[in-house]
C-alpha positions in Angstrom: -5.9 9.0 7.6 -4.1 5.8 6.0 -0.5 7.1 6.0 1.6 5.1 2.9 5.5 4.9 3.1 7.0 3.5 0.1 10.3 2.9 0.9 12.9 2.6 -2.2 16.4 1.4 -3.5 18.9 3.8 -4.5 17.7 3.2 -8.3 14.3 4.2 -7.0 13.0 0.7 -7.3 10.2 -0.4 -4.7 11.1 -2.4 -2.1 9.1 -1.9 0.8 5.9 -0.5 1.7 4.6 0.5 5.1 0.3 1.4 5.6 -1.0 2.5 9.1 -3.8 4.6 10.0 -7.8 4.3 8.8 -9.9 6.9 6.8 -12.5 6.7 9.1 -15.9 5.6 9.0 -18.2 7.6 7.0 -21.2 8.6 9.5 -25.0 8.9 7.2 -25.0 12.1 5.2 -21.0 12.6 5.7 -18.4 13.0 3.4 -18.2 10.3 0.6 -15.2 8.8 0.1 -13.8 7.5 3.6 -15.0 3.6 3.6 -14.1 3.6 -0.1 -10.5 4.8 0.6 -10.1 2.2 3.3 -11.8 -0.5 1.1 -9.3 0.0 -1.8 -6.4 0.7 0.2 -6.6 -2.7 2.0 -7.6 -4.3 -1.3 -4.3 -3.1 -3.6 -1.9 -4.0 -0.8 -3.4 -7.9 -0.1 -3.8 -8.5 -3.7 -0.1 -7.4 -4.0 1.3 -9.5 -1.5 -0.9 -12.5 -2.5 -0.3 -12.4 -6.1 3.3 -12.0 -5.1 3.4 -15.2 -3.1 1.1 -16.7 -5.9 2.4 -15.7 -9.0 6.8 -15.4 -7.8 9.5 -17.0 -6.3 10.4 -14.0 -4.4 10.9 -13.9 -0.7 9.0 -11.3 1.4 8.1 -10.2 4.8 4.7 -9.1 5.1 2.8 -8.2 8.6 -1.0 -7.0 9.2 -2.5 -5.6 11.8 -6.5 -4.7 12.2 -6.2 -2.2 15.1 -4.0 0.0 13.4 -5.0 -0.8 10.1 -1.2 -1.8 9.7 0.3 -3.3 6.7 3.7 -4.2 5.9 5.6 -5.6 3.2 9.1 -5.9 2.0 11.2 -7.9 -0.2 14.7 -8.5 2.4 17.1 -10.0 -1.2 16.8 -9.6 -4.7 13.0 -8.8 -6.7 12.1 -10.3 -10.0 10.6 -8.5 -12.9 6.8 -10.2 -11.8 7.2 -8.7 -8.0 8.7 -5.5 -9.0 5.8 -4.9 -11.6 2.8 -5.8 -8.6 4.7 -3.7 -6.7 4.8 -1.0 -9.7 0.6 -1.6 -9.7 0.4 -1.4 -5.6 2.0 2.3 -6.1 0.3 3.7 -9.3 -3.1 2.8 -7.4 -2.2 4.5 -4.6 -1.4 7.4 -6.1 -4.6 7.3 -8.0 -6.7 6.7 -4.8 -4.5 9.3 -3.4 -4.9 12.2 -6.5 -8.7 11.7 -6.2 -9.4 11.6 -2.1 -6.0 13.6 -1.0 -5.9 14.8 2.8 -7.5 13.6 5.6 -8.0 10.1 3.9 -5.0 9.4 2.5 -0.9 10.3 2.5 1.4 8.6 0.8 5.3 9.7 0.8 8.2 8.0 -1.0 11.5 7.2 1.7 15.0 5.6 0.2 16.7 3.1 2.5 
């Protein structure tokens, strides 16, 4: 399961987000959907943090990690309108990938800090 923690300001702004975990490999004649979660999981969160450094000025911290399936991300000072509306994106499809698959591919919880 790809366990998401998006981590948030006390205006409930994103400003982190933490990914570990895989959906699994789908084995012939198995349950659709695992591959596909992974796929579009790791696809939203690198074309976040790509078009961040891309298309902002904003300082982040990002980490991956291909064992785990580990991503994280966070802004550590201030987040411009451009990063906090990718960020917006990163979440909405998440939730979408998350509404449609649900449990055991995908978990996503929200965490102020």
């Amino acid at each position: 399961m790809v366990e998401v923690t998006v981590m948030t300001d006390s205006e409930q702004r994103y400003r982190a987000i933490h990914m570990v975990g895989h959906a699994g490999l789908a084995e012939p004649y198995e349950v659709e959907g695992q591959e596909l979660v992974c796929a579009a999981v790791s696809a939203l969160a690198l074309n976040m943090a790509n078009s961040v450094e891309r298309f902002t000025k904003d300082r982040f911290e990002a980490e991956t990690d291909d064992v785990s399936g580990g991503f994280f991300f966070r802004f550590p000072s201030s987040v411009s309108s451009g990063s906090e509306l990718l960020m917006n994106s990163l979440v909405f499809g998440l939730l979408n990938i998350e509404e449609e698959y649900g449990e055991p591919y995908i978990k996503i919880r929200f965490k102020e800090v």
